[in-house]
C-alpha positions as CSV (number, residue, x, y, z in Angstrom):
1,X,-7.0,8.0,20.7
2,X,-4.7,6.3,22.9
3,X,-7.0,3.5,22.4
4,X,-7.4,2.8,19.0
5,X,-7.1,0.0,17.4
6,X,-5.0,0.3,13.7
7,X,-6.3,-1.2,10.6
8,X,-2.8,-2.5,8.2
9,X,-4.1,-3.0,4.5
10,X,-0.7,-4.8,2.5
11,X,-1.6,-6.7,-0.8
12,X,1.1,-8.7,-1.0
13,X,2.6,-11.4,1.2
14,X,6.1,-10.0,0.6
15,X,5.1,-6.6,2.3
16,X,2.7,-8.9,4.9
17,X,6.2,-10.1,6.2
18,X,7.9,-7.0,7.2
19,X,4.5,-7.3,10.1
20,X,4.6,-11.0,11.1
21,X,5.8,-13.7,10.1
22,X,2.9,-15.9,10.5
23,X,1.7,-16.7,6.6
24,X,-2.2,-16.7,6.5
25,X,-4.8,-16.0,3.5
26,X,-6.0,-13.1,1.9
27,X,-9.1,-11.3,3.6
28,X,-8.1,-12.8,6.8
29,X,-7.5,-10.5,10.0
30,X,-4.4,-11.1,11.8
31,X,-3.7,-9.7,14.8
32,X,-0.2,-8.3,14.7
33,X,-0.1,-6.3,18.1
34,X,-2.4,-5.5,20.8
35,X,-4.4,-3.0,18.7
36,X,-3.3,-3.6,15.5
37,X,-4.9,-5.7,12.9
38,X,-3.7,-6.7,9.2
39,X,-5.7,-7.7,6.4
40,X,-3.6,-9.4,3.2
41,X,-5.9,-8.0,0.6
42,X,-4.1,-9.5,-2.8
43,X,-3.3,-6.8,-5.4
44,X,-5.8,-3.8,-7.1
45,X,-8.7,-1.9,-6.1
46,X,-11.6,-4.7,-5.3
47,X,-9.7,-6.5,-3.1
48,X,-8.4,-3.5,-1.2
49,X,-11.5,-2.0,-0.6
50,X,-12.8,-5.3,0.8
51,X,-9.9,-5.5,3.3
52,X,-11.2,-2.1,4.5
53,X,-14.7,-3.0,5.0
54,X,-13.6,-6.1,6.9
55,X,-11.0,-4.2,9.0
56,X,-13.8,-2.0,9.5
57,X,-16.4,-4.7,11.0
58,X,-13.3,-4.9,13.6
59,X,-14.1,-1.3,14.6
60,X,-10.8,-0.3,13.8
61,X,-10.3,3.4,14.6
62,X,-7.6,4.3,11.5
63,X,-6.5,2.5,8.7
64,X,-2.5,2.5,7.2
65,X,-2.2,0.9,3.4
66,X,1.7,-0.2,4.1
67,X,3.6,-2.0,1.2
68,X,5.5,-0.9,-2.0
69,X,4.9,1.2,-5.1
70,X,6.1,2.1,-8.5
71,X,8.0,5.3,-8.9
72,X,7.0,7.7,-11.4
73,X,9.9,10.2,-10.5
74,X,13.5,9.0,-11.9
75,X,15.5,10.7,-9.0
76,X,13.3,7.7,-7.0
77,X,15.3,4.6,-6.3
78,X,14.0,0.9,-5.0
79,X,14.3,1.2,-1.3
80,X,13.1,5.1,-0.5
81,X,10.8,5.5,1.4
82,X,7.3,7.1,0.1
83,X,5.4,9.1,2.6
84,X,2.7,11.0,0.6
85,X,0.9,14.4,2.0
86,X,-2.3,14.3,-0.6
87,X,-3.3,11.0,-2.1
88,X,-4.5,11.0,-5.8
89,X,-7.9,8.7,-6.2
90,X,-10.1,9.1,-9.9
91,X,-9.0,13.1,-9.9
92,X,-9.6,13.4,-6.4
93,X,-6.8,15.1,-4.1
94,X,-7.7,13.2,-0.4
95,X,-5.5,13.9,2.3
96,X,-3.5,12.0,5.1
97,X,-3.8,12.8,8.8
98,X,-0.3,14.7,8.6
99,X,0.2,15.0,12.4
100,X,0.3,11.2,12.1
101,X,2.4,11.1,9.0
102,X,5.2,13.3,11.0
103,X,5.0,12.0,14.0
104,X,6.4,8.3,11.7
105,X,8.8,11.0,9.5
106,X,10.4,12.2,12.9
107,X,11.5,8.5,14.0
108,X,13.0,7.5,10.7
109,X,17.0,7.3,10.3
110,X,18.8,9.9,8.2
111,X,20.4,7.5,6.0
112,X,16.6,6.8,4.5
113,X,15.7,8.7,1.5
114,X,12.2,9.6,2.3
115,X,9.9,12.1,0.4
116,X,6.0,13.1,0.4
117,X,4.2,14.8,-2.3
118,X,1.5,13.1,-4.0
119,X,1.0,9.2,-4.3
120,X,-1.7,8.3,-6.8
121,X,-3.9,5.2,-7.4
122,X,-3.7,3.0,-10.7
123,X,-6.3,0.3,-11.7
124,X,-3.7,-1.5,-13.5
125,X,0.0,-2.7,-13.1
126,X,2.3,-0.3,-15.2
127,X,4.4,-2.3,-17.5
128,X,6.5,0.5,-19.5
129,X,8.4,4.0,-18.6
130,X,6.2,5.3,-20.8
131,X,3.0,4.9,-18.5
132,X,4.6,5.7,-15.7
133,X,5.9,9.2,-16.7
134,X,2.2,9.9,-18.4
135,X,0.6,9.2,-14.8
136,X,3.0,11.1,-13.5
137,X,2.0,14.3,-15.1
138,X,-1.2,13.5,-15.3
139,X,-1.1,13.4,-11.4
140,X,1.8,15.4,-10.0
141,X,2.4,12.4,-8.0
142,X,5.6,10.8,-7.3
143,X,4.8,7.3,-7.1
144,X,2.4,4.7,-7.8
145,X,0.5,1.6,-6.4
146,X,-2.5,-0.1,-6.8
147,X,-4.6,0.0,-3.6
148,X,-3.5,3.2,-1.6
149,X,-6.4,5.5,-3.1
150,X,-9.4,3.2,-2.5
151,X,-8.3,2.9,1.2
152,X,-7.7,6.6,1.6
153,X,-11.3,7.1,0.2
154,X,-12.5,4.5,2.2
155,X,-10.9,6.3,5.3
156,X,-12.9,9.8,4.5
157,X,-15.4,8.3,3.5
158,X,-15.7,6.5,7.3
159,X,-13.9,9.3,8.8
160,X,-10.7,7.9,9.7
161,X,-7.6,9.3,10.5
162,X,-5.2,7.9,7.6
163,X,-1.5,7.2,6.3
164,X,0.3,5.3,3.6
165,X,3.6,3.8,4.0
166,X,5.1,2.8,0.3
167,X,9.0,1.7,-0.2
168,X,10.0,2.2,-4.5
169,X,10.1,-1.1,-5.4
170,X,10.7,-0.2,-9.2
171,X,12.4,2.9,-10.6
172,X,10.7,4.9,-13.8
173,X,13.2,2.9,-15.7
174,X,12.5,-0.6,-14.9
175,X,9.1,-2.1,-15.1
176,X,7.8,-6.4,-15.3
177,X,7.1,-7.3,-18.4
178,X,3.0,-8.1,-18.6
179,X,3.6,-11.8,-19.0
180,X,4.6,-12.7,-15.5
181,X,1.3,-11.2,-14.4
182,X,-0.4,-14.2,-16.2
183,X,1.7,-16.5,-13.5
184,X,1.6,-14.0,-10.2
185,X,-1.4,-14.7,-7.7
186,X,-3.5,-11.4,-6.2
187,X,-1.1,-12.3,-3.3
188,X,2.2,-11.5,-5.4
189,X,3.5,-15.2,-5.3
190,X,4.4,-16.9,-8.0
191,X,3.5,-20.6,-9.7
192,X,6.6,-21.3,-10.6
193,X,5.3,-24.6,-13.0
194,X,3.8,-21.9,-15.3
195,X,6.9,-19.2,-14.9
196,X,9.7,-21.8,-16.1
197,X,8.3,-21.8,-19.9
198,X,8.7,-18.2,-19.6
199,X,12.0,-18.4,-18.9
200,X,13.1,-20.0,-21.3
201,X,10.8,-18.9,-24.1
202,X,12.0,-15.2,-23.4
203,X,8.5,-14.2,-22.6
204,X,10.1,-13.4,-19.1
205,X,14.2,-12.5,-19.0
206,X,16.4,-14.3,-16.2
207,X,17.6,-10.2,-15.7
208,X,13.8,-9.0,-15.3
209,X,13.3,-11.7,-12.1
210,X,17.0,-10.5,-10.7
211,X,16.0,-6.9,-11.0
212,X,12.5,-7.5,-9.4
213,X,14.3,-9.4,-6.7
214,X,17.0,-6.5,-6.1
215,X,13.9,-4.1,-6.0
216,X,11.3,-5.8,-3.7
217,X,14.5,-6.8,-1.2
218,X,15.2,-3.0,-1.0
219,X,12.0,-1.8,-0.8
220,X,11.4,-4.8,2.1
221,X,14.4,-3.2,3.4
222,X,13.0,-0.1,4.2
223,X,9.6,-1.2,5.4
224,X,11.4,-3.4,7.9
225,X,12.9,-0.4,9.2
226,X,9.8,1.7,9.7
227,X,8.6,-0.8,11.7
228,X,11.6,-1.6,13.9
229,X,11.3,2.6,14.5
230,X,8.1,2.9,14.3
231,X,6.7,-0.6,16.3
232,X,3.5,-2.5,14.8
233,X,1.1,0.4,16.3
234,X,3.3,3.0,14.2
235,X,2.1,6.2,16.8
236,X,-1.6,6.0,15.6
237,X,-2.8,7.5,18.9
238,X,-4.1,10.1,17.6
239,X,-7.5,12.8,17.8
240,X,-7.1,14.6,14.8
241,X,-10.0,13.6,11.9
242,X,-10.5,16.8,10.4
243,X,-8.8,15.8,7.6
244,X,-11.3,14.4,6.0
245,X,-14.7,16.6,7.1
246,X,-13.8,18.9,3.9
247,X,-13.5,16.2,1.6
248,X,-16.3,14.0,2.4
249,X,-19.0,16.2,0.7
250,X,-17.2,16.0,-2.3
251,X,-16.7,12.2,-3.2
252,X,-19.6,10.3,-5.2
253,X,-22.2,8.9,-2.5
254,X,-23.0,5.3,-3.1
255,X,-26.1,5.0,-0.7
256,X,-24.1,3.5,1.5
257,X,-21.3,3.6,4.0
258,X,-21.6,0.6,5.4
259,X,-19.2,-2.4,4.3
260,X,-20.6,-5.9,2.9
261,X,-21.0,-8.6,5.8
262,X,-17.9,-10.5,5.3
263,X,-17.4,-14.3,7.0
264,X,-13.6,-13.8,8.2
265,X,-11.5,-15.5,10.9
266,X,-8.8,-13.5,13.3
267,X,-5.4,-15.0,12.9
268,X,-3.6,-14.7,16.4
């Protein structure tokens, strides 16, 4: 597959900028590299699952959800690196192309904590230790984000080799409080009219918005890194789709594989 082109799905512009630097909107394809494409798809499941099914009008060959998660292990610290074997969607154990997956494990630098295991979906942000440690044994995963499992499904479902790349942006200990959700865009920025009465109200602590900065410039860190090792193709030549043959038989039909005709402009 030495001439595939990639398919990037990030949610947030934060993990958009360890890519490019070029700001653009969400659902928009920019073209990174050569053959690699990124599509900003704002945070949860509907908008990830629409990134795929654009990427995938651009014939993309594989598809990599890259950005950060929540961990739901407390030996997991902001800035290690998640690099999950099985991915967790509804119940579902779905698979990564693990040839792929080692061939990015084998350039990484030693002083990187990395770990695999299993990284699951969540419809919703987690907002207390509590949540996060239920998931966690609900799932036997490690970590949490929000978009991950609809992309892996999407990528068995289309039969696609796949990866995910997640850096810990918050330990088990630490989550935001749900009020600065009301003032975050799908995009992760922030109106900053509407967060100052939080502030000051309490609603939001000064300490929550220093520890969420400490977290996501760690966890930017590490994606940065992947990425200088890696390069903006991240070894995706590969052959190897029997990943997902065994799976596909087993996830709900829908009628349809075919994405939604979407009206979307290439950023160069």
């Amino acid at each position: 597959m030495s001439e595939s082109v990639l398919g990037i799905v990030s949610a947030l512009k934060s993990e958009a900028s360890c890519l490019m630097k070029l700001r653009f909107p969400v659902f928009k394809i920019a073209r990174i590299a050569p053959r690699t494409r990124l599509c900003l798809s704002g945070m949860g499941n509907a908008g990830a699952l629409k990134a795929c099914e654009i990427l995938h009008e651009y014939e993309v060959d594989a598809l990599l959800s890259f950005g950060v998660a929540a961990a739901l292990d407390n030996k997991l610290v902001p800035g290690d690196l998640v690099l999950p074997e099985t991915i967790n969607c509804n119940g579902k154990k779905l698979p990564v192309t693990l040839e792929w997956r080692e061939r990015v494990a084998a350039l990484l630098p030693s002083y990187l904590t990395v770990v695999g295991g299993t990284l699951t979906g969540s419809e919703a942000p987690l907002f207390s230790r509590q949540e996060k440690i239920k998931l966690g044994e609900e799932t036997g995963a490690c970590a949490a984000d929000m978009e991950t499992a609809i992309v892996a499904e999407f990528a068995a479902r289309a039969d696609m080799p796949f990866i995910a790349i997640r850096a810990i942006v918050d330990p088990l200990e630490f989550s935001p409080p749900p009020a600065l959700l009301d003032v975050v865009y799908a995009d992760g920025t922030t109106d900053i009219v509407r967060l100052i009465p939080l502030l000051f109200n309490g609603s939001v602590p000064f300490k929550t918005l220093f520890h969420l900065g400490v977290g996501m410039y760690a966890a930017r860190s590490t994606l940065s890194k992947v990425v200088q090792v890696a390069g903006l193709d991240f070894k995706s030549e590969l052959t190897d789709r029997s990943h997902a043959y065994e799976i596909i038989s087993s996830l709900e039909t829908d009628g349809s594989n075919k994405p939604a005709s979407n009206s979307t402009n290439e950023v160069n």
